[in-house]
Structures are given as C-alpha cells and as structure tokens.
ZAMI-825784 format. One line per 10 residues: for each residue x, y, z of C-alpha. Coordinates in pm, 1 decimal, always signed. Layout:
<nodes>
X/Y/Z; ...
</nodes>
This chain:
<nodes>
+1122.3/+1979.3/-2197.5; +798.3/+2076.9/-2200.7; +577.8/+2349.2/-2061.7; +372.6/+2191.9/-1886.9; +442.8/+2178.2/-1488.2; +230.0/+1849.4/-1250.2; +201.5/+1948.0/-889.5; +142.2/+1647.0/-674.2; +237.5/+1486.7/-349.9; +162.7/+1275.7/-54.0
+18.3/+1334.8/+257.5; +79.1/+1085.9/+604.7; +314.9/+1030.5/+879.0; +627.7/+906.4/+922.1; +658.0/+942.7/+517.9; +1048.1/+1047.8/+560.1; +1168.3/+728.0/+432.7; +937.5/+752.5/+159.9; +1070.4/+659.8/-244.6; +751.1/+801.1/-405.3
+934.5/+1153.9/-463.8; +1216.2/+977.9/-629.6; +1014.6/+733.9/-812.5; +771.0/+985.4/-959.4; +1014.7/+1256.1/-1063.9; +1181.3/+1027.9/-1262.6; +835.8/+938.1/-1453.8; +840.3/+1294.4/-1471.6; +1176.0/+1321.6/-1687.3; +1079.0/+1040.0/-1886.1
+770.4/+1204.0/-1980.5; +905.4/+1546.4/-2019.1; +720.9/+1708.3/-1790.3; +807.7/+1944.5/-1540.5; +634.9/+1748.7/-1214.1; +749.6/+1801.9/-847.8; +596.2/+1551.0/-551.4; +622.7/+1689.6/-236.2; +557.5/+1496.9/+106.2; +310.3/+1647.9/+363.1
+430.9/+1458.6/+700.7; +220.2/+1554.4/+985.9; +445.3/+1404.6/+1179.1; +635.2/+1721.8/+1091.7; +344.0/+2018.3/+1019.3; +257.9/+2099.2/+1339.2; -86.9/+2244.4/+1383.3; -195.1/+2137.8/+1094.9; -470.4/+1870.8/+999.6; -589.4/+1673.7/+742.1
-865.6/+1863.7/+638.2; -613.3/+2177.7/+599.1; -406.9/+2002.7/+379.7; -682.1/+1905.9/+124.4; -798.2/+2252.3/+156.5; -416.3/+2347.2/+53.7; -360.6/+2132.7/-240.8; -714.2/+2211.4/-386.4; -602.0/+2574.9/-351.7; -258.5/+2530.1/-467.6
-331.0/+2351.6/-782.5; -242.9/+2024.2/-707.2; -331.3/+1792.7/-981.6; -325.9/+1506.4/-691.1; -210.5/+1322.7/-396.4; -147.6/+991.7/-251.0; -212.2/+937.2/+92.5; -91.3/+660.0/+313.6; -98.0/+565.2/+699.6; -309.1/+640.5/+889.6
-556.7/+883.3/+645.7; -671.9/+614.1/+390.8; -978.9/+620.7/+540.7; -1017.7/+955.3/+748.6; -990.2/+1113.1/+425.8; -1269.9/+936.7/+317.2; -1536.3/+1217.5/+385.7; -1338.7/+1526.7/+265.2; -1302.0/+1372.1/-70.3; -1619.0/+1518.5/-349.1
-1660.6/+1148.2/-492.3; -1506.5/+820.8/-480.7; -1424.2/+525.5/-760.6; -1672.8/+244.3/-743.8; -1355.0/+22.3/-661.1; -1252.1/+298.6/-374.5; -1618.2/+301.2/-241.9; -1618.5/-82.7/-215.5; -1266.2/-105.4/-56.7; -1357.1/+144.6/+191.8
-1015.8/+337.7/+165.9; -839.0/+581.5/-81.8; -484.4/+616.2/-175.8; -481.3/+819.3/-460.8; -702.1/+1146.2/-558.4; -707.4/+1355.9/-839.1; -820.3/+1679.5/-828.1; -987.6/+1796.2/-1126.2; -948.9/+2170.5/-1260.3; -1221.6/+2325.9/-1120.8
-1114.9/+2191.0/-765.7; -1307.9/+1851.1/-780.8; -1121.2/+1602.7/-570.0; -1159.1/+1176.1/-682.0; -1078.2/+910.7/-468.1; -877.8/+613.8/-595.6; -744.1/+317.0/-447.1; -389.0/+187.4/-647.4; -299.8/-44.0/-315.2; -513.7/-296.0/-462.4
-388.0/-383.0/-840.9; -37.4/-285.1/-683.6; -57.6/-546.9/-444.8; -204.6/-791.5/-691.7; +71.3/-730.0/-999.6; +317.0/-794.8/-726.7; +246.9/-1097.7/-619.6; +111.2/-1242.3/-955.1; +472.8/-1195.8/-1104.4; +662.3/-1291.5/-804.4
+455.9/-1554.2/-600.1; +211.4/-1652.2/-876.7; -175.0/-1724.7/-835.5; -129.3/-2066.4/-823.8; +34.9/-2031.8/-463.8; -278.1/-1879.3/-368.3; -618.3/-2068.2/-581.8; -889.4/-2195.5/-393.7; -653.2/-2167.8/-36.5; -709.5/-2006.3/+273.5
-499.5/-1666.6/+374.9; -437.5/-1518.8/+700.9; -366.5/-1122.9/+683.8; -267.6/-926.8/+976.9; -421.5/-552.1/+952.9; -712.6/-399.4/+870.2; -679.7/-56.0/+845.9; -666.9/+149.1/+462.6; -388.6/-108.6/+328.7; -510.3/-427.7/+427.2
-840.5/-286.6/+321.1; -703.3/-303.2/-43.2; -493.2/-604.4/+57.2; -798.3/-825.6/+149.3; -954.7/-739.9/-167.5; -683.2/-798.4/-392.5; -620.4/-1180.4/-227.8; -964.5/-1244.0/-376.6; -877.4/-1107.1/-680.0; -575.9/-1337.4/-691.6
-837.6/-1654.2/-659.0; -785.2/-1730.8/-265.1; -1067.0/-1951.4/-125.9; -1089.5/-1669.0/+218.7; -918.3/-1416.1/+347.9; -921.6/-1447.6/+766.7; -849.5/-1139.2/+954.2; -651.7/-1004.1/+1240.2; -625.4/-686.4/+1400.7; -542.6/-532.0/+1707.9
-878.0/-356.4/+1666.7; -1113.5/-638.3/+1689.6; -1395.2/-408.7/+1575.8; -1184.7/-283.1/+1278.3; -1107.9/-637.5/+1154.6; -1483.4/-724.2/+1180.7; -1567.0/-410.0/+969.4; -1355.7/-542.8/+691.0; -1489.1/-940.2/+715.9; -1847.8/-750.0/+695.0
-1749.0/-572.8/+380.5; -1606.0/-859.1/+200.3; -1916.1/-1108.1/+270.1; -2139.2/-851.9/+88.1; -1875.1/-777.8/-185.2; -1790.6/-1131.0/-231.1; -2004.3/-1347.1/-58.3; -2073.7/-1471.4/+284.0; -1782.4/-1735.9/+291.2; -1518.2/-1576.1/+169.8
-1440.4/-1349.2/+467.7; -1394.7/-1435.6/+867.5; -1212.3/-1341.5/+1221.0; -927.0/-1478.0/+1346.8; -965.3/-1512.5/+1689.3; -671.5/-1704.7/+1827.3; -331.7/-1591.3/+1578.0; -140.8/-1874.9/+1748.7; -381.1/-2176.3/+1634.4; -525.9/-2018.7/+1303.0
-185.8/-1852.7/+1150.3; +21.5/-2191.0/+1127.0; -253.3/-2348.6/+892.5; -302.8/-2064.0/+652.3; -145.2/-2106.6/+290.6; -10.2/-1746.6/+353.6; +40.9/-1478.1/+566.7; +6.3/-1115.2/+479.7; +103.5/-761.1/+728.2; -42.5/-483.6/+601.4
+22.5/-326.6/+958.4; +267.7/-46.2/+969.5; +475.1/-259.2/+1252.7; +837.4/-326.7/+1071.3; +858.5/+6.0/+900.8; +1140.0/+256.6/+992.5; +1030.8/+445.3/+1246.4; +803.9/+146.2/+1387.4; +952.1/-162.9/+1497.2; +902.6/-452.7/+1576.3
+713.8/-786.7/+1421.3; +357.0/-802.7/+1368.9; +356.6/-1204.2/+1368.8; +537.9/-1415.8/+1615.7; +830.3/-1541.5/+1436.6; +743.9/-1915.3/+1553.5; +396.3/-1928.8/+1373.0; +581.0/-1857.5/+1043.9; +628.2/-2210.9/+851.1; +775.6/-2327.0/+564.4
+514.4/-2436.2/+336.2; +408.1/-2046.5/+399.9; +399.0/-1798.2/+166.0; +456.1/-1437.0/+346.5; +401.4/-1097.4/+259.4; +473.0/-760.5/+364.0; +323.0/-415.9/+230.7; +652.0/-208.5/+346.4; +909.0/-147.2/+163.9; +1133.1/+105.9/+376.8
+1301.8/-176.8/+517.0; +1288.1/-402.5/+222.2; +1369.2/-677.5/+433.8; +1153.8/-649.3/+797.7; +1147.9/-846.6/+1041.5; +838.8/-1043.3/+926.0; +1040.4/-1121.9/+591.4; +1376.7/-1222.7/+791.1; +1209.3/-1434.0/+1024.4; +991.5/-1643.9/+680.5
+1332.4/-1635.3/+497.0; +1491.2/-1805.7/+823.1; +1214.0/-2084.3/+763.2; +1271.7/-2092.4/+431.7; +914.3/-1982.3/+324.5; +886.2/-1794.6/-19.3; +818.7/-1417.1/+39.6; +705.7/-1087.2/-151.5; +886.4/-785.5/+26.9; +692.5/-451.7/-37.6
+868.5/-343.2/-299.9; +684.8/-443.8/-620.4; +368.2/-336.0/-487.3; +515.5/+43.1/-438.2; +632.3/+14.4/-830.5; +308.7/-78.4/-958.2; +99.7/+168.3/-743.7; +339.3/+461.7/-866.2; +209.2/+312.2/-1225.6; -113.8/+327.7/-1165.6
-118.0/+649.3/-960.6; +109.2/+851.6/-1153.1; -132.2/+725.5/-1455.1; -414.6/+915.0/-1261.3; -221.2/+1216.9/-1234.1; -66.1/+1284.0/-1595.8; -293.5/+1031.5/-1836.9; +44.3/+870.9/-1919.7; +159.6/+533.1/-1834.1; +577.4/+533.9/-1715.2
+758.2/+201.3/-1805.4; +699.5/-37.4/-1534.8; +1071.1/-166.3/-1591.3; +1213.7/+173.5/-1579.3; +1030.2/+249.6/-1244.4; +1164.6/-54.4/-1147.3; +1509.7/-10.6/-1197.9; +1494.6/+374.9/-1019.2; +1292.6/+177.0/-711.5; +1624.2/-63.0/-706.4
+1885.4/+176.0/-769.2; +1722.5/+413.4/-515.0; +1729.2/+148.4/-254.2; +2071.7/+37.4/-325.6; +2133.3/+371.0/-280.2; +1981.7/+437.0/+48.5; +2099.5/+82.1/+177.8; +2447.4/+142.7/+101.1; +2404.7/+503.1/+292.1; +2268.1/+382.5/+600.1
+2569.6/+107.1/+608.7; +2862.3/+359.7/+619.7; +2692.6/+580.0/+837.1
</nodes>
C-alpha cells in the first residue's frame, strides 16, 4: 500500500444516505492509496456554517470536496477561482484544494449526467427535441447544460422559484443562444408535450418525499429522468415505469461524477466498471437492509 494518504469529503444536508464514501474508498484500494471521505452534514454540525467548513478543510489538508444540496451555489463566492465550465454553469460540485490552500471549483454533475444518459437512453431519444426539467437550483444547473450537450432542440424550465428558473433560462440564451432556453409557465399543459422530463429537485430523496411531477402528466412516449439515486427507484421513476415510459434512475450519473471527481482529487482515473459494480453491490446491499428491518 502506499504512503501516500488523500483527505477528502463532502459537505451538504441530508447526505446520510449518501454512497460517495463507499464508492470512493474503494477507488482508493484500487489505487493503493490510503484515502478517507468523510461527510460534513449540516443537518448534523450544529453551529456550524458553510464558510467554517471550507475554512476547516483548507486547514486540515483536504485535497478536496464535493458539495451537493443546497451549497452548489452558496459556495460559489468562498471558492479562490472557478473552471470556465463551473463559471458558465453557475454552480460547483467538486473543488480541489491545491497545496498552498488554493481552493478550484468544478462542476462533475454535468458530464455525469450526460455519460448516463448517452449509454442508457441514447442521444437519439433526445436530437433536435424539446425537454422539460423540473429544478433549477446547483443540479439542474448542470442538468440544463448537459441536455444541450446531448443535442436537445430546448431545455424549458420549472421551478418553484420562478425567479430561480428565469436565472437559469437567462444563462443558457447567452451560453447557447437565445432559443434554446425558456419558462414553463403552466406544468400541466407544457409537461405532457415534452420529449422528456427531467427532476433535478431534491423532492423523492430519503429524507424528502414526495413527487415533483404529477404522476398524470407522465406519458408514454416520455423519456424521464431523475438525479437521485438514494431511492433508486422514486416516485417520479415508479409512476413513468407505471406508463411504461423509458427512464434513467440516478444512479449512473453518481458513478460517472465519482470518475470524474475522484480524477480531480488523485490525477488517477478508477475503472468506470469497477465503480459500477461497488455502486450496485452497495445498493443491493442497503436495499436488502432496509427490507428486513
């Protein structure tokens, strides 16, 4: 084994549930390196704040972080610089932290999102078509970009925070041009005529529940989407399966942003397939778990 010993972790709420310890310690051993991840919940740290943990990690000698909900873009102005792709997006998920204290803000969500769906759904579900995503916040931030990435003709946008949803349609018409962005102001006549339907809203997750899209606007010639992977299966992805509509659970995204992230963190890239197989065996795991209790 080697010497050398990777500090890194990640900081949000309700991150419990979370598989990134799991799935990055086992990069670890296949790299032979002494790493240990370590979740900051604030959820659970009482009294303390965002800014206190960056201060923390900087001084501890983290050599990074992930961050998820809801800090993807409070953290944002404590970083020391950004990725040009980060900058555009408008939200970080990843930083590395350089040795001299420097922090870097990185944004995985996006070629997580799109690997995923290229190798499940395919681009060709998705060329030249119009896609309805529900969230705006730091994942469907990413999200919205990567659907353009994929080839989709627009990406229209709903959020509980009408002003939050208009932020992001204003970012992709200068990014991408003026068309390929827009509001969705009534869910109930826009969602039914969409190619697909994406939630990058936290609504589903353990420890939130519920269904961010009325199960009856879900149709069969939809593709649907979901960013959460702790369930595998939410409510969102019951209700397409129930119509028979093809769907991407969160689950492949999470592999390929531990790729890319735990890239950032060690300059090595883990097997894909073997991160895979731990994200699979530690759900089975969990799954079988949560049955006999």
């Amino acid at each position: 084994m080697s010497e050398r010993s990777i500090l890194v972790g990640l900081i949000g709420r309700n991150i419990q549930n979370s598989l990134s310890p799991a799935l990055h310690e086992d990069a670890f051993a296949a790299a032979r390196l002494r790493g240990y991840y370590h979740l900051m919940d604030l959820d659970l740290l009482t009294g303390r704040s965002l800014p206190d943990l960056i201060a923390a990690i900087r001084a501890a000698g983290f050599a990074g972080i992930n961050v998820t909900y809801p800090f993807k873009e409070a953290v944002l102005p404590l970083l020391d610089d950004m990725t040009p792709e980060a900058r555009q997006i408008g939200a970080v998920n990843t930083v590395t932290i350089a040795s001299d204290g420097r922090t870097l803000g990185h944004n995985t969500d996006r070629v997580g999102f799109r690997r995923s769906f290229e190798e499940t759904i395919g681009r060709a579900a998705i060329a030249d078509k119009n896609v309805a995503l529900v969230g705006a916040g730091g994942a469907g931030r990413a999200v919205a970009f990567a659907l353009l990435d994929l080839g989709a003709a627009s990406v229209a946008i709903h959020d509980t925070d009408r002003a939050r949803a208009a932020a992001l349609v204003a970012g992709l018409m200068e990014h991408c041009g003026g068309a390929r962005g827009r509001l969705i102001e009534d869910p109930d006549a826009e969602l039914p005529a969409a190619s697909g339907i994406v939630n990058a809203t936290p609504v589903g997750m353990i420890g939130v529940p519920g269904i961010p899209v009325a199960p009856g606007l879900v149709r069969r010639h939809h593709w649907v989407a979901d960013v959460i992977y702790t369930p595998l299966e939410t409510e969102l992805i019951k209700a397409a399966l129930a119509k028979g509509a093809r769907v991407l659970t969160g689950g492949g995204m999470s592999v390929h942003q531990v790729v890319a992230a735990f890239h950032l963190f060690t300059g090595i890239v883990p097997d894909v397939e073997r991160v895979r197989r731990t994200f699979a065996t530690v759900t089975a795991e969990r799954m079988a778990g949560a049955a006999a209790g």
